[in-house]
C-alpha positions in Angstrom: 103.1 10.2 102.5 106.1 8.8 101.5 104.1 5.6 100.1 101.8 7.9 98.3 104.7 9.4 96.8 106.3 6.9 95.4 103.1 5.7 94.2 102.7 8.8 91.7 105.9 7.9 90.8 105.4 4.7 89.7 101.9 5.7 87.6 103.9 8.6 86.2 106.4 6.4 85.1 103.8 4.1 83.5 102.3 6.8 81.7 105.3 8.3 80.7 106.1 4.7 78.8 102.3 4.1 77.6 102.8 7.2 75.7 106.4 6.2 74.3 104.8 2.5 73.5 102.0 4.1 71.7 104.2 6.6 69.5 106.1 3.6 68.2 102.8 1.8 67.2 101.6 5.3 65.7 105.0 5.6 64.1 104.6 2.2 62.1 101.2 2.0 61.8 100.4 5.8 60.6 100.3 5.9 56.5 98.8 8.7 54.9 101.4 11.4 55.0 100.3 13.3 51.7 96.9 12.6 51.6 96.8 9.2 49.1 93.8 7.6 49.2 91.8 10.0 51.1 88.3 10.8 48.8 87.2 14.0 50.7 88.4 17.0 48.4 88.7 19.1 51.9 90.5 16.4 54.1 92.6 15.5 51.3 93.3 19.2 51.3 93.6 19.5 54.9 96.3 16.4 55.1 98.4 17.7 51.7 98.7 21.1 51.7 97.8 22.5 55.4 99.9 19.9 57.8 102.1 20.1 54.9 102.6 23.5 54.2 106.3 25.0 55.2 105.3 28.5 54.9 106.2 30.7 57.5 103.1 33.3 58.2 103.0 36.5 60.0 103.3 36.8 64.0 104.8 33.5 64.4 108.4 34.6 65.6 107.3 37.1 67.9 104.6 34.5 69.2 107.3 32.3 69.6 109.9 34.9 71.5 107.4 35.1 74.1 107.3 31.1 74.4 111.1 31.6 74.7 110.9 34.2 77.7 108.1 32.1 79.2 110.6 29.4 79.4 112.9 31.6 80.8 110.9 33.7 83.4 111.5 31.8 87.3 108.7 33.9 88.5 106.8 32.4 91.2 103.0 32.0 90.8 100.2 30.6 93.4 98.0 28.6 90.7 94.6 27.0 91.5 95.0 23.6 90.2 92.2 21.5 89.8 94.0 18.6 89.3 93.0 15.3 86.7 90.1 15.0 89.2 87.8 18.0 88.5 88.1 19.6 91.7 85.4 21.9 92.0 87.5 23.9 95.0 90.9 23.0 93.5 94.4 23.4 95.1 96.9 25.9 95.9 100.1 25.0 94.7 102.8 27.2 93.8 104.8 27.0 90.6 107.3 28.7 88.7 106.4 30.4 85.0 109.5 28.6 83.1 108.2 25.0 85.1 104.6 25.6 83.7 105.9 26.8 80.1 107.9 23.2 80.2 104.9 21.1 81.2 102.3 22.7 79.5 102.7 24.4 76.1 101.8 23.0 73.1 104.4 22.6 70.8 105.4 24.8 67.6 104.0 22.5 65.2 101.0 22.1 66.9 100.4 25.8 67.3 101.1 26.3 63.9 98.5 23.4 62.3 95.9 25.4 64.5 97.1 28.4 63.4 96.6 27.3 59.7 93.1 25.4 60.6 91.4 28.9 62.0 93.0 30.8 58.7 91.6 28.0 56.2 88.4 27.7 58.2 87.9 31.5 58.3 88.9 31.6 54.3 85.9 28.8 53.7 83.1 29.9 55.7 83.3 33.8 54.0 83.0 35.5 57.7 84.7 35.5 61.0 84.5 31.9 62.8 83.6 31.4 66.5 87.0 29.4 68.6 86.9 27.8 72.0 89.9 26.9 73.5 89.6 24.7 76.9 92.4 25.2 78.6 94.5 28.4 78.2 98.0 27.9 79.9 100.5 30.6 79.3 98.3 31.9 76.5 100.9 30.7 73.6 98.4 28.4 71.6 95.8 31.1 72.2 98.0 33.1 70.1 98.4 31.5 67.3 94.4 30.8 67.2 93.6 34.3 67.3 96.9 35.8 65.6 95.2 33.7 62.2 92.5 36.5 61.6 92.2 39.5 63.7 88.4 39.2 63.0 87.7 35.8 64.5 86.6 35.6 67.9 88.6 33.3 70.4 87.2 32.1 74.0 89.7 30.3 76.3 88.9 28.7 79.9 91.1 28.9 82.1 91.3 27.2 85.6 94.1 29.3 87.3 93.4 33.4 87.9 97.3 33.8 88.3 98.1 32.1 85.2 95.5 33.7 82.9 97.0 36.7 83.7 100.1 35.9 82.8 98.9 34.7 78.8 96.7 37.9 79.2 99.8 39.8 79.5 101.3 37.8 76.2 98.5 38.8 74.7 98.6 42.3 75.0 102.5 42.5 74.4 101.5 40.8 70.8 98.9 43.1 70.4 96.0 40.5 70.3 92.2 42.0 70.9 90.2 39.4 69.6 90.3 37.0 72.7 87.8 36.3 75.2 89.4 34.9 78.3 86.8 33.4 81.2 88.6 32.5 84.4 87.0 29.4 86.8 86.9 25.9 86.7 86.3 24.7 83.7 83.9 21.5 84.3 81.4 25.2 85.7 82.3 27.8 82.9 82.1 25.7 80.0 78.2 25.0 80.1 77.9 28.8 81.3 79.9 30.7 78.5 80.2 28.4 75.0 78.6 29.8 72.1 75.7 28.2 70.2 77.8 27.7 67.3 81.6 26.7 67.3 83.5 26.4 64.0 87.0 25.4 65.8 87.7 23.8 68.9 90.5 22.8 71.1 90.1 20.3 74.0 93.2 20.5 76.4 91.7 20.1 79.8 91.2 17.9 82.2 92.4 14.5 80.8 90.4 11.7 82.4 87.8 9.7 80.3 84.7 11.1 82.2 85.3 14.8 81.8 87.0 14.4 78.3 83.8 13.0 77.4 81.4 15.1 79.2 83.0 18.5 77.5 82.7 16.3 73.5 79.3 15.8 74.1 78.2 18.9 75.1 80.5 20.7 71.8 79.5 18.5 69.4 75.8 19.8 69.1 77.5 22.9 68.7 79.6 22.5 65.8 79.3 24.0 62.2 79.0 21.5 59.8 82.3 22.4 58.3 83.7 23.0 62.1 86.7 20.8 63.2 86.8 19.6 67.0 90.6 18.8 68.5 91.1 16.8 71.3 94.3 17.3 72.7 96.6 14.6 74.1 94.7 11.1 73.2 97.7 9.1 74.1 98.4 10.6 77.3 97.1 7.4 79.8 94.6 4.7 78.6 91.9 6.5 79.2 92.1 9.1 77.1 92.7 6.7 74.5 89.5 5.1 75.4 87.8 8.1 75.1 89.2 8.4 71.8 87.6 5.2 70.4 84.9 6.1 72.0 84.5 9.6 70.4 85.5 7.9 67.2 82.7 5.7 67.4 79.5 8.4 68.2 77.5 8.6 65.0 77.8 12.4 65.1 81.0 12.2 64.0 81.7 11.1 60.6 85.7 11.4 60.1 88.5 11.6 62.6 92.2 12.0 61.8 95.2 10.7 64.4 97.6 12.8 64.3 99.3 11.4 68.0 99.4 14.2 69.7 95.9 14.9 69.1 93.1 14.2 67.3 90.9 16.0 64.9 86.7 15.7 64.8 84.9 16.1 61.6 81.2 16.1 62.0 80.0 17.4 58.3 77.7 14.7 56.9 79.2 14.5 53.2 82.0 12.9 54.9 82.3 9.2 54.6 82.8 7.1 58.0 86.3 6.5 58.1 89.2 7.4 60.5 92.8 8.2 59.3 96.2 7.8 60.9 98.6 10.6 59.7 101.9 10.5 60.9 103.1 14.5 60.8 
């Protein structure tokens, strides 16, 4: 046991400086901050005026007031935790709310790019758009995807029964009845609940190569033409980087933008074959 320990240890600490290593590389290497030299009208748009934009928009503070009690809140919860692994049974572990808020939340920034993606996707396509979220958490990103247009309609998977309850309670504090929120493991409810048709995406599940690729190729058939597909996290361990290249590298997908922390899927076949690095 006590090898075993240190042994997670040790691979967490390697992780911990693969991702620091490959922020510095990202850092230098990333070049296209306001969109120069990108062709595409609508990524050109995407890069200069959406990851851009410094506009405040509605429900962001109070989405963010719950992020700030979630980090607060030492409640104790007994999740199911399926672990990097896919567990189909999963594990039993208790943790506390503000521990889980800590580990797990997207950031601000990253809630707000998806926030503006759904609104600008929405505003495009004329009509409500279809979202699937994999991997709910606390709820807070869930928020900002559905908070963009009251009319779009928002799935989210979600392993853990305790803690979808928890983001199901955010959800009702900010008033949010557009979301769709299937409890199970998500390697069975994915192929059970996704829609035909997707226009927005969020991959933030379980981050090993095989499943990471297993959930892309099952969404990308699914995708609008227009649709954007996020994978969350591609620098977390090698092989989620490897899935990366390899996702860049499927001839169903034209364009990909690397934005570090995650990395965005084009699929619409106007788009030239060409991958960006955008340092945001």
């Amino acid at each position: 046991m006590h090898i075993s320990k240190n042994f997670c240890t040790f691979a967490c600490f390697l992780d911990m400086w693969y991702r620091f290593w490959t922020f510095i590389v990202h850092f230098l290497s990333a070049w296209n901050t306001t969109g120069e030299g990108i062709h595409s009208p609508s990524l050109f748009y995407l890069v200069r005026f959406l990851m851009r934009d410094e506009y405040a928009y509605y429900g962001w503070s109070a989405i963010e007031k719950k992020r700030a009690l979630l980090l607060a809140c030492e409640d104790e919860l007994e999740v199911v935790d399926y672990g990097s692994g896919g567990s189909k049974e999963g594990m039993k572990v208790s943790r506390r709310v503000c521990d889980i808020a800590k580990g797990h939340l997207e950031t601000r920034q990253m809630g707000e790019l998806l926030f503006r993606l759904a609104l600008h996707l929405g505003h495009e396509a004329g009509r409500p758009i279809e979202i699937l979220e994999l991997g709910t958490s606390l709820g807070i990103t869930t928020a900002y995807l559905a908070s963009a247009d009251s009319r779009n309609r928002v799935m989210t998977l979600e392993g853990s029964a305790a803690i979808a309850k928890v983001a199901q309670g955010v959800w009702r504090q900010l008033i949010l009845e557009n979301i769709e929120c299937v409890v199970g493991n998500i390697d069975d409810t994915l192929y059970k609940c996704a829609r035909e048709k997707l226009d927005l995406v969020f991959v933030d599940a379980n981050h090993t190569y095989e499943a990471t690729m297993r959930y892309v190729n099952f969404l990308l058939p699914r995708m609008q033409e227009n649709g954007i597909l996020i994978v969350d996290d591609i620098y977390h361990s090698p092989q989620m980087t490897l899935a990366w290249e390899a996702i860049k590298a499927d001839e169903r997908v034209t364009s990909t933008m690397d934005i570090w922390h995650a990395g965005l899927v084009f699929v619409a076949p106007h788009y030239l074959k060409k991958h960006f690095r955008i340092r945001v």
